[in-house]
PyMOL commands that place a pseudoatom at each C-alpha (Angstrom):
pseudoatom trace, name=CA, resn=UNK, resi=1, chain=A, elem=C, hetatm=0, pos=[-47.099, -13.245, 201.687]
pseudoatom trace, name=CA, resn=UNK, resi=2, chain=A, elem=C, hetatm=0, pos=[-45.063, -11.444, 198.873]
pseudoatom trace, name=CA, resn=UNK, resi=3, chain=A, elem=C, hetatm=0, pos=[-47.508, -13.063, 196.211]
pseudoatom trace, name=CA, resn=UNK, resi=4, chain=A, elem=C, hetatm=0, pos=[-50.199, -11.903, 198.058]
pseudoatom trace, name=CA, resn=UNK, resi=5, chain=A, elem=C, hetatm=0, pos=[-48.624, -8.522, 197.805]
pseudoatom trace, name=CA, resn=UNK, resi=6, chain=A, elem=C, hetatm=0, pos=[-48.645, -8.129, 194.163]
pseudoatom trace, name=CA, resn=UNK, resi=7, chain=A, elem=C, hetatm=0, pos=[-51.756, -9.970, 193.669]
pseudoatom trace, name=CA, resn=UNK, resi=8, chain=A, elem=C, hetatm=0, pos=[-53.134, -7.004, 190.967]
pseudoatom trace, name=CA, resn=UNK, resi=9, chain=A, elem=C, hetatm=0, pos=[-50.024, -7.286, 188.933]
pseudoatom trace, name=CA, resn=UNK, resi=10, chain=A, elem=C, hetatm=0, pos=[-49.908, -10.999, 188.942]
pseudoatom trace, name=CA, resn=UNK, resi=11, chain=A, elem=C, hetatm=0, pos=[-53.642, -11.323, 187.846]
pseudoatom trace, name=CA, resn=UNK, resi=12, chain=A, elem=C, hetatm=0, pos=[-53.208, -8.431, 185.018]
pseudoatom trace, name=CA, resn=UNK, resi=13, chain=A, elem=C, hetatm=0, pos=[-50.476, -11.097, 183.508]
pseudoatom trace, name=CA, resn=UNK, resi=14, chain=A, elem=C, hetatm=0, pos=[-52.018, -13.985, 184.309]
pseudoatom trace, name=CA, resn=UNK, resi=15, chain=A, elem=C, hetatm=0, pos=[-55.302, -12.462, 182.897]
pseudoatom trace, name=CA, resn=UNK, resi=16, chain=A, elem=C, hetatm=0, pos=[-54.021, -10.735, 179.825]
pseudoatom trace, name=CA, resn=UNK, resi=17, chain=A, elem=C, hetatm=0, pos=[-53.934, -13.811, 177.054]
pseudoatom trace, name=CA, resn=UNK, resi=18, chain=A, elem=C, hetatm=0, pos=[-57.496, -14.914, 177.702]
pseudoatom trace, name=CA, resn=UNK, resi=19, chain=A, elem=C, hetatm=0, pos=[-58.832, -11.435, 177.519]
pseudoatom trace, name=CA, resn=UNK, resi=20, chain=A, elem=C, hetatm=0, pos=[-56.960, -10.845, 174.334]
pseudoatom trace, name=CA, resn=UNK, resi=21, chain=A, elem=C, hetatm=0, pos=[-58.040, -14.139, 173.296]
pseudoatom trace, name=CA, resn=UNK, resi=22, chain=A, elem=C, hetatm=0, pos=[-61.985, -13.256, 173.874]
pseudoatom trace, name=CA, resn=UNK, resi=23, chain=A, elem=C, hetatm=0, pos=[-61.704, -9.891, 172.242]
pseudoatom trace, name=CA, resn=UNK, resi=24, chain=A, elem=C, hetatm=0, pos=[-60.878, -7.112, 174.783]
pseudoatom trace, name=CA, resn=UNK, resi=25, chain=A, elem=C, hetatm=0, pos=[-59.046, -4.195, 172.919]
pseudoatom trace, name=CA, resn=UNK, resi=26, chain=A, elem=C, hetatm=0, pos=[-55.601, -4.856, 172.835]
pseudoatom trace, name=CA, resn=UNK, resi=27, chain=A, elem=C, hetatm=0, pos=[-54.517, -1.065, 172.991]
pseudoatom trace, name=CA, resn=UNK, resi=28, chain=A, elem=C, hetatm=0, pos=[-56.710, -0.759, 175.998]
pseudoatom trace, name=CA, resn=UNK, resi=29, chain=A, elem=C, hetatm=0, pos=[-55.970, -3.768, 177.707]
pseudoatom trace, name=CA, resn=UNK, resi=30, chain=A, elem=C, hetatm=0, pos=[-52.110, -3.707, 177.576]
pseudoatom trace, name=CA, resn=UNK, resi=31, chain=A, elem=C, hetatm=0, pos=[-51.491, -0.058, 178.137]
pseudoatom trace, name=CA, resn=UNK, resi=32, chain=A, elem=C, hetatm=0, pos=[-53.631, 0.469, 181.052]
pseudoatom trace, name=CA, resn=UNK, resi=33, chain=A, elem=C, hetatm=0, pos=[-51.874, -2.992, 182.681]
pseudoatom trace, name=CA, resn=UNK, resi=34, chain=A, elem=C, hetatm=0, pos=[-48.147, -1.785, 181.644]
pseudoatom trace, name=CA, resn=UNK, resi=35, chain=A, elem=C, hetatm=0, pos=[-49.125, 1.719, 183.007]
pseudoatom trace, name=CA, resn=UNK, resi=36, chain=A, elem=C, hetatm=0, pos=[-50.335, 0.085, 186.287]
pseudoatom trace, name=CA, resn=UNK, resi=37, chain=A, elem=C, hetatm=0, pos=[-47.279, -2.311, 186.425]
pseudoatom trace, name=CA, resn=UNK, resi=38, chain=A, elem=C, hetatm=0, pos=[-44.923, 0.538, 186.429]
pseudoatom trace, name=CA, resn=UNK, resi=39, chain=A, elem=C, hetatm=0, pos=[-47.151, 2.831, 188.630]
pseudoatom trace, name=CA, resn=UNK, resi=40, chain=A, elem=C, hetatm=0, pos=[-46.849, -0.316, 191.090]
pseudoatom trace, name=CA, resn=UNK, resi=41, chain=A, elem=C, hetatm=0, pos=[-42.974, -0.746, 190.665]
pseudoatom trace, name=CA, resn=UNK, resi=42, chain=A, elem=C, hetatm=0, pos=[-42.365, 3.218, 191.312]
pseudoatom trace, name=CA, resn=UNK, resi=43, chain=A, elem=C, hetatm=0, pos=[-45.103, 3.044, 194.479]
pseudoatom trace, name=CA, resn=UNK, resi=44, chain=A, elem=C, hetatm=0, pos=[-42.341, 0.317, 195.882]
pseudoatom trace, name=CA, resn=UNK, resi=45, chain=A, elem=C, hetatm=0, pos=[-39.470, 2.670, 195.351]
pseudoatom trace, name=CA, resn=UNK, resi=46, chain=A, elem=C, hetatm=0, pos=[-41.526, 5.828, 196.198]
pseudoatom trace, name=CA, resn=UNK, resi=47, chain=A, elem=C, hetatm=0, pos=[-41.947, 3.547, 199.722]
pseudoatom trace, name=CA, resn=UNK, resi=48, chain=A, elem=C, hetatm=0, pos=[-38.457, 2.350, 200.324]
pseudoatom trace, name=CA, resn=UNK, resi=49, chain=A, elem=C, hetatm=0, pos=[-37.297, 5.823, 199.970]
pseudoatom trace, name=CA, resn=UNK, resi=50, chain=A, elem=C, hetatm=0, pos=[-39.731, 7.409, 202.492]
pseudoatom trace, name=CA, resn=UNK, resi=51, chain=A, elem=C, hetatm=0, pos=[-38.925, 4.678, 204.639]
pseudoatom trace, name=CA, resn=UNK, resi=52, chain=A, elem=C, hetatm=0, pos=[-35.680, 5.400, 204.605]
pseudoatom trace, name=CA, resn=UNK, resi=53, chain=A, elem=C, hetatm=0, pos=[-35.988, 9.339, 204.597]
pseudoatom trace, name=CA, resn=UNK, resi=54, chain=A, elem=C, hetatm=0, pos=[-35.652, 9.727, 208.907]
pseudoatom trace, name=CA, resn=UNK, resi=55, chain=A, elem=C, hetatm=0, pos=[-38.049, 13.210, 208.259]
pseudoatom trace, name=CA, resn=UNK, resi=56, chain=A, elem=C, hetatm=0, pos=[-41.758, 12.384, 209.030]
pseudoatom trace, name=CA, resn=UNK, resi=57, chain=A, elem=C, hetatm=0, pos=[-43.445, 15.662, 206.924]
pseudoatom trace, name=CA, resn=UNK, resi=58, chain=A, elem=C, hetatm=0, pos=[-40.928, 14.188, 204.040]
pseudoatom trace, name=CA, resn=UNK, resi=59, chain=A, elem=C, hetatm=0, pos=[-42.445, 11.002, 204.277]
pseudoatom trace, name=CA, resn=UNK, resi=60, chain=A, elem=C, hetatm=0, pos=[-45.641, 12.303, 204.150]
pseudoatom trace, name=CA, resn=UNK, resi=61, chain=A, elem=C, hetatm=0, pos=[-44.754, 14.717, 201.778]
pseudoatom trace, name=CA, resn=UNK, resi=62, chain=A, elem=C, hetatm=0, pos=[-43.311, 11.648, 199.419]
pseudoatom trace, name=CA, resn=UNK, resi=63, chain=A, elem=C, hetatm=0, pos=[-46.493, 9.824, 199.388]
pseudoatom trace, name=CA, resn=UNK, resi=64, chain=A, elem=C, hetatm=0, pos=[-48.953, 12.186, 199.059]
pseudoatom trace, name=CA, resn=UNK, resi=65, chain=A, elem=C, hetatm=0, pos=[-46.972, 13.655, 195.638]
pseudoatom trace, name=CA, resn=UNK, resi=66, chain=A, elem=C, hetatm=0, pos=[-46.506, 10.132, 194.664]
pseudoatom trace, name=CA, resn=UNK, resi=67, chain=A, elem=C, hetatm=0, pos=[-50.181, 9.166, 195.056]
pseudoatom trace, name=CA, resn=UNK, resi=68, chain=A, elem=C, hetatm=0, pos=[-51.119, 12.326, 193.339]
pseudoatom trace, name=CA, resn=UNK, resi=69, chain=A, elem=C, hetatm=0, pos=[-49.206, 12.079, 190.652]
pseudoatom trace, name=CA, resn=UNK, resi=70, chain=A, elem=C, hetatm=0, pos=[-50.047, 8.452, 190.308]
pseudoatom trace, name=CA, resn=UNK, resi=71, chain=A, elem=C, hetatm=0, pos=[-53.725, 9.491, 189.926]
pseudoatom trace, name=CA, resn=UNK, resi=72, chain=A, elem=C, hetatm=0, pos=[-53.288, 11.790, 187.536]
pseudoatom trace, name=CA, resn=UNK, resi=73, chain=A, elem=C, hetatm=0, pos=[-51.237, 9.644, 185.644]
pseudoatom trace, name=CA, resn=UNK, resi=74, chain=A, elem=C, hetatm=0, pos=[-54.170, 6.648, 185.787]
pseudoatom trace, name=CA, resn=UNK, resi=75, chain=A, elem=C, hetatm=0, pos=[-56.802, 9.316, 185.021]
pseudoatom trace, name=CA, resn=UNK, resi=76, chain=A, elem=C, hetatm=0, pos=[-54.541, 10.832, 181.936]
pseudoatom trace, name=CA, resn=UNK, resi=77, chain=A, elem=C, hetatm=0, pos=[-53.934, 6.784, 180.710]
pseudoatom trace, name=CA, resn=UNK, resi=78, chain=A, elem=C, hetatm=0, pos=[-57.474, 6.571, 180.036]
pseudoatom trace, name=CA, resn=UNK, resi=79, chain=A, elem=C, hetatm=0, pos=[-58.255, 9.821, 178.481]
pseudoatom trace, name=CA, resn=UNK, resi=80, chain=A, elem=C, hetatm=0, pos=[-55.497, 9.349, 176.113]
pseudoatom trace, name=CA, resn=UNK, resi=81, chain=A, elem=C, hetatm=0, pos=[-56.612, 6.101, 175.052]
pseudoatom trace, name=CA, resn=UNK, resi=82, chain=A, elem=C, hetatm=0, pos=[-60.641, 7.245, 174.547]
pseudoatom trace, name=CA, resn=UNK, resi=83, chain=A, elem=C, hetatm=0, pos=[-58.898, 9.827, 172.061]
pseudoatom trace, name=CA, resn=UNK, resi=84, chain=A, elem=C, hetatm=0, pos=[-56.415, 7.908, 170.646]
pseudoatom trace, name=CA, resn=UNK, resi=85, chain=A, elem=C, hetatm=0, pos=[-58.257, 4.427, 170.312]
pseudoatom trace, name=CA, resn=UNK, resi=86, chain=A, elem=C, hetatm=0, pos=[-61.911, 5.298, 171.336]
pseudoatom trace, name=CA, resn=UNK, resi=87, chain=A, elem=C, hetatm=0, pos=[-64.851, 4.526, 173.269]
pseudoatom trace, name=CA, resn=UNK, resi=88, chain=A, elem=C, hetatm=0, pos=[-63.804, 0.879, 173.259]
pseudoatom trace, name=CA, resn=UNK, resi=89, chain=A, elem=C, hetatm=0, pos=[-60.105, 1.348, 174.249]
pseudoatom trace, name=CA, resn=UNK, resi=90, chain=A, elem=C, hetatm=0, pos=[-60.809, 3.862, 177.048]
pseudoatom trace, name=CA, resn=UNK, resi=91, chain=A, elem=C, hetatm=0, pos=[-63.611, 1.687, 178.563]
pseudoatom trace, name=CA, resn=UNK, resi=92, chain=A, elem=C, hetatm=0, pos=[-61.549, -0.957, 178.944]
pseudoatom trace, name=CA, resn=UNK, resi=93, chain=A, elem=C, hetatm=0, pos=[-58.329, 0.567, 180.342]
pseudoatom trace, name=CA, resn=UNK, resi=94, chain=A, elem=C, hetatm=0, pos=[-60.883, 2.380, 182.585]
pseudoatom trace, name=CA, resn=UNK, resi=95, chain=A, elem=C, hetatm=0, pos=[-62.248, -1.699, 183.612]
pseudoatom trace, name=CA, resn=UNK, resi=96, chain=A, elem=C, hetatm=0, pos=[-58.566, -2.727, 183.996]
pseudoatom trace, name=CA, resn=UNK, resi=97, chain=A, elem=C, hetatm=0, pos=[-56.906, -0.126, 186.305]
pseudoatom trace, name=CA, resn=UNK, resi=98, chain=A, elem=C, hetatm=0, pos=[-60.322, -0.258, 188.244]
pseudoatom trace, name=CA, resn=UNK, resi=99, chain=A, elem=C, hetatm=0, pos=[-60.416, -3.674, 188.885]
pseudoatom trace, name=CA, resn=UNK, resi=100, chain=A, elem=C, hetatm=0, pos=[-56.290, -3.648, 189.444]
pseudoatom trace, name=CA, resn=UNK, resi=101, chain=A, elem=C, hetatm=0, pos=[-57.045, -0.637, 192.258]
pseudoatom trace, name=CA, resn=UNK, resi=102, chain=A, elem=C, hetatm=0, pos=[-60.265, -2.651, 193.941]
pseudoatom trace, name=CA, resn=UNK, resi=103, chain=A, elem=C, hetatm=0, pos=[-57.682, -6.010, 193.688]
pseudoatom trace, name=CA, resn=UNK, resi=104, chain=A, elem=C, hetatm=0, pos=[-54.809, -3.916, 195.402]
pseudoatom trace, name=CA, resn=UNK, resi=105, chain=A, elem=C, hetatm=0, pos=[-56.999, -2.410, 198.088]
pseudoatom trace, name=CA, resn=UNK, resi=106, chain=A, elem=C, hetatm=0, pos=[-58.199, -5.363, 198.979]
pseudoatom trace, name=CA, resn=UNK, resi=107, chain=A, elem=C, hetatm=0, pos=[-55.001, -7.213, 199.518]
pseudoatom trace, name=CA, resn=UNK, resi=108, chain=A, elem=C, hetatm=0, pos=[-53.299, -4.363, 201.418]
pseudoatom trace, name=CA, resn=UNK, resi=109, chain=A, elem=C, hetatm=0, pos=[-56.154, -4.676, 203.888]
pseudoatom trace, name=CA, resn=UNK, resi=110, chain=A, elem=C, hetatm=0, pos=[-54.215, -7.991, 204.725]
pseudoatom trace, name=CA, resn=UNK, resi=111, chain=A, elem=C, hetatm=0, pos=[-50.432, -7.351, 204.011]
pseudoatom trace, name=CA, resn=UNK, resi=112, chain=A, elem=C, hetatm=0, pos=[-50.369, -4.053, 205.920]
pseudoatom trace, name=CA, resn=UNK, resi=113, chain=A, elem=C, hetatm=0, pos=[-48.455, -4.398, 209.183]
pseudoatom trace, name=CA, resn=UNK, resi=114, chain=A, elem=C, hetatm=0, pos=[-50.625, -4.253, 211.782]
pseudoatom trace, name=CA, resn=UNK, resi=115, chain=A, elem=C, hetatm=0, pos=[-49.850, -1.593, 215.142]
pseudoatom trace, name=CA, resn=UNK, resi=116, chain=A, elem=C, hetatm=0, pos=[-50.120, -3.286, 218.645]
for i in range(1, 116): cmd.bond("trace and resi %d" % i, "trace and resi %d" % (i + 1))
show_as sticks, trace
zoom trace
């Protein structure tokens, strides 16, 4: 079940030489993954750490800033790479953190524990 949990970040690796290999910007492809690997890795601390926080508001509090944040932080990826690298560069880190986001919704439909 834990593969099934990092699904995204195992398909942006697994996924990364052949689209390099066909062409995809490399700038695009690799920054928007690495930015969306460590956006991942901070969501699982961010959640450990309102799991352990006792305080329900601070829990809430915790994940709303963090999924905030993590937005902006997406959104800011791609602008910086349209101005840095252009059209092609932006498009594609745009493709990669939305296919990542559709991949990771759709898993956590499954791995989320379910209430009784």
């Amino acid at each position: 079940m834990a593969i099934l949990s990092y699904l995204d970040v195992v398909l942006l690796v697994l996924a990364a030489p052949i689209m390099l290999l066909i062409g995809v910007p490399v700038a695009g492809y690799c920054i928007a993954a690495g930015v969306w690997i460590v956006l991942r890795a901070t969501g699982v601390a961010v959640d450990r750490l309102a799991t352990a926080s006792g305080d329900a508001r601070g829990q809430i509090g915790l994940r709303m800033a963090y999924m905030l944040g993590r937005l902006f932080a997406l959104a800011l990826t791609i602008v910086l790479l349209r101005k840095a690298g252009g059209k092609d560069d932006g498009l594609t880190a745009l493709v990669v953190i939305v296919v990542a986001f559709t991949i990771q919704l759709g898993t956590s439909a499954f791995t989320r524990p379910r209430s009784r």
